[in-house]
N, C-alpha and C positions, 0 to 999 in steps of 0.2 A: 496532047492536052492534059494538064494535070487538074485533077475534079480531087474538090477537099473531102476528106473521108470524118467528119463528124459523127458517125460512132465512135471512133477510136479516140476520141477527144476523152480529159480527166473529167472525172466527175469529185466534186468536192464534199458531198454529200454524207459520205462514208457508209452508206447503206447498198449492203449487196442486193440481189433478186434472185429468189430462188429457182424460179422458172422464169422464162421469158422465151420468146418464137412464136410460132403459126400454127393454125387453128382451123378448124370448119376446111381444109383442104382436101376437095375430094380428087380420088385420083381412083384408076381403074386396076383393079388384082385379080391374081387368079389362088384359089385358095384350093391345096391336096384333097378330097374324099377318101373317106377308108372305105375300101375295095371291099366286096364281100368275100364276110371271113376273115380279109387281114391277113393274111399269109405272107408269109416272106418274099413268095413270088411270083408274087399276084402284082399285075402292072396296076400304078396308082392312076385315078383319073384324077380330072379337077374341075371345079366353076370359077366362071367369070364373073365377078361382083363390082362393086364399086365401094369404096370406104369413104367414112372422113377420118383424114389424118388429122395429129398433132404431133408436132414437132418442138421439142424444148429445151432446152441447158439452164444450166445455172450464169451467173453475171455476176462477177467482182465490183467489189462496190468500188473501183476507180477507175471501170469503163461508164460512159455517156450511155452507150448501147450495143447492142447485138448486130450481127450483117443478115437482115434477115433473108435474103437472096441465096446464101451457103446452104440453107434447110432444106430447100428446092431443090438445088443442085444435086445435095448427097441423094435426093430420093429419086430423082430423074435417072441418078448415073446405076441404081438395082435393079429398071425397066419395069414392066410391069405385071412381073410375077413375082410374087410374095408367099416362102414360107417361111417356119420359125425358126429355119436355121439362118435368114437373110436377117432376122432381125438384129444381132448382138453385131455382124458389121455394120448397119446402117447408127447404131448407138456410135462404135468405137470411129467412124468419121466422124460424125458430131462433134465428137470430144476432141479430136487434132483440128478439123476445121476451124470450133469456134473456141479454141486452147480453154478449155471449161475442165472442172472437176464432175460433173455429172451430166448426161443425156438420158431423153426421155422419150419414146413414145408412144402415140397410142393407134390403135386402128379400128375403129367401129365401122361392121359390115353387116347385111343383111346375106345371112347362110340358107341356102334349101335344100330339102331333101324329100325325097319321092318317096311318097307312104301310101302302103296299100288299106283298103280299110278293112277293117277285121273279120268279116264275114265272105262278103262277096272280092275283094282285094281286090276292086277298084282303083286307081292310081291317080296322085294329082300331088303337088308339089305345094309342101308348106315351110314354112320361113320362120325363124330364128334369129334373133340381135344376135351376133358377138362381139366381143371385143377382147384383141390382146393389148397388154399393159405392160412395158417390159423399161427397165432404166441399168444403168449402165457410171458403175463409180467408180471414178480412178482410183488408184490405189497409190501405196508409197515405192521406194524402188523394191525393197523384198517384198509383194504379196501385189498376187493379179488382182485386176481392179472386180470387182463385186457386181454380179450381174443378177439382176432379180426380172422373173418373169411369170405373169398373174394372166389366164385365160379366162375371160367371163363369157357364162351362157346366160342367158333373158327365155326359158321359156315359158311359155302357154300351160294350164293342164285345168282338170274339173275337180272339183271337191265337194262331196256330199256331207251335209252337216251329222255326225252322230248321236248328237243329243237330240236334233230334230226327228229322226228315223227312229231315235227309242220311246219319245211320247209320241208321236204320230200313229193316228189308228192304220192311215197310210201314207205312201209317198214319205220326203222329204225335200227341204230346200236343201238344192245346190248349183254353184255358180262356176263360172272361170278365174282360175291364179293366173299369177304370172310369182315365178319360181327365176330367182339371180344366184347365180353359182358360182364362184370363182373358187380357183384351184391355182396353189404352185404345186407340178410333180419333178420328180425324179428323172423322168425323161419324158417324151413330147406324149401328150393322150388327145386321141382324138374327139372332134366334138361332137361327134355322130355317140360315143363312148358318154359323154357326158347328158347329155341331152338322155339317153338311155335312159341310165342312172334316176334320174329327175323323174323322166316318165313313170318308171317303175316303182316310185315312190309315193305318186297319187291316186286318187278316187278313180282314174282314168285320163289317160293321155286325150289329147283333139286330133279332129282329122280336117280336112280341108274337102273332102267327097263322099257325102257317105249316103247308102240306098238305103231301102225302109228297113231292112234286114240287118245293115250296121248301126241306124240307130238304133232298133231294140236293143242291140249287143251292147252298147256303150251306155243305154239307159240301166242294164240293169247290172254292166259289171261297175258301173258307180255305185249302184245301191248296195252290193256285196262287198263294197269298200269303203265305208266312209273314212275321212278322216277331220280332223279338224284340222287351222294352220299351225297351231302346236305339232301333230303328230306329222306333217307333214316336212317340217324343216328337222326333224328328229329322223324319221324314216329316211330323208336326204343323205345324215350326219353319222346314220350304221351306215348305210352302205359306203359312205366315204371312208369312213373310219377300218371298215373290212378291205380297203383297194390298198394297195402298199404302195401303187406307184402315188399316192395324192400324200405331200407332206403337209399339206395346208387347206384349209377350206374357209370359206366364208358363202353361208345363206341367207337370203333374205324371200320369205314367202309372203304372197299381199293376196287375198280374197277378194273382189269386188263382188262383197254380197249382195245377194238379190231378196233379201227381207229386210235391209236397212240402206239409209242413204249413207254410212260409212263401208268401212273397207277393215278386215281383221289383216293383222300383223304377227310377225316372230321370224328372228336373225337368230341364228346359231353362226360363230366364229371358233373357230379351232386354234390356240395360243402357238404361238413359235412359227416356227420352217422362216423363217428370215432370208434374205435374200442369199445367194450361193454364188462361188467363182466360177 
């Protein structure tokens, strides 16, 4: 039985689409941990997570539409382990499937990691957004097509105000960030490595378990830190700027203070590292 395929129909329109495909698709992954230590041979473990995909190309502006059924397929046919090396073939079928000059995808996932608490090292599992971003452009016959690939970290951390701590006879306000990180490197960095980074940047990281003994620890190694979100996306931006493997950075630091009904702000972006073959 032959069924009419109206995507494939002209469109007269002459207007391309940059994107176009599927969206909000959750599917189940397993995502590498860096081993302790890291060692060359140290066997890797991993978690099982769930993401939402997105899946996209670009549309000539003389197709109707996209087969969006292909997007499915290419992600069914990598099963359901996902690392960043699976990513640039799940692009480069995109690109023969839906004969596009560009593919795109994305993965947002909820990451954990088992943190002991600072005193008594108590243990309990706290969680982290990520998301990898990675697209994939054809190229001409001399020069491989162009592959760009952007890691974002979403974490948590505390900040103590320093201008409150220096008029204050005591104490000081401070509240919870939330720290966005994104990096393209040189070769693959771990998130456990990034998320590091971030921590070691603020008034004090969060725990998910902590006894009376860790909160003193965490009450007063915020006070022997303040920062404000200025010094925080800066403190981000040396330790990025001292890693060799990170050609690119982009921060975004947000305060939800606890002495106003707004929220303190600052991005720091790092110019160039453009996407790479």
């Amino acid at each position: 039985m032959h069924l009419h395929d109206t995507q494939n129909q002209k469109d007269d329109r002459q207007l391309s689409i940059d994107r176009v495909g599927v969206k909000n698709l959750r599917y189940p992954i397993e995502i590498r941990d860096r081993p302790p230590g890291a060692g060359k041979d140290e066997a890797l473990s991993s978690q099982s997570t769930v993401a939402l995909i997105q899946l996209t190309v670009d549309l000539p502006h003389h197709f109707k539409g996209t087969h969006m059924s292909r997007f499915v397929e290419v992600l069914n046919s990598h099963g359901s382990i996902l690392h960043v090396l699976n990513i640039r073939d799940i692009l480069e079928q995109l690109l023969v499937k839906l004969d596009s000059e560009q593919a795109h995808v994305d993965f947002e996932f909820p990451f954990f990691i088992k943190k002991a608490a600072p005193v008594t090292q108590a243990t309990a599992l706290i969680d982290y957004n990520v998301c990898f971003k990675a697209t994939l452009t054809k190229k001409n016959r001399e020069a491989r097509a162009a592959f760009d690939f952007v890691v974002t970290v979403v974490v948590p951390v505390t900040t103590l105000c320093p201008c409150s701590k220096a008029i204050s006879q005591s104490g000081a306000h401070n509240q919870r960030g939330q720290v966005t990180f994104s990096v393209r490197c040189a070769r693959t960095m771990w998130i456990e490595e990034m998320i590091r980074l971030v921590e070691d940047s603020a008034s004090c990281e969060l725990y998910t378990l902590l006894k009376r003994p860790d909160e003193k620890f965490v009450t007063e190694h915020a006070y022997e830190n303040p920062v404000f979100v200025e010094d925080l996306v800066r403190n981000i931006a040396q330790r990025a700027e001292a890693n060799s493997n990170i050609l690119w950075y982009r921060i975004e630091a947000e305060n939800f203070e606890s002495i106003h009904n707004h929220n303190a702000y600052a991005l720091i972006e790092k110019k160039g590292a453009r996407p790479h073959s």
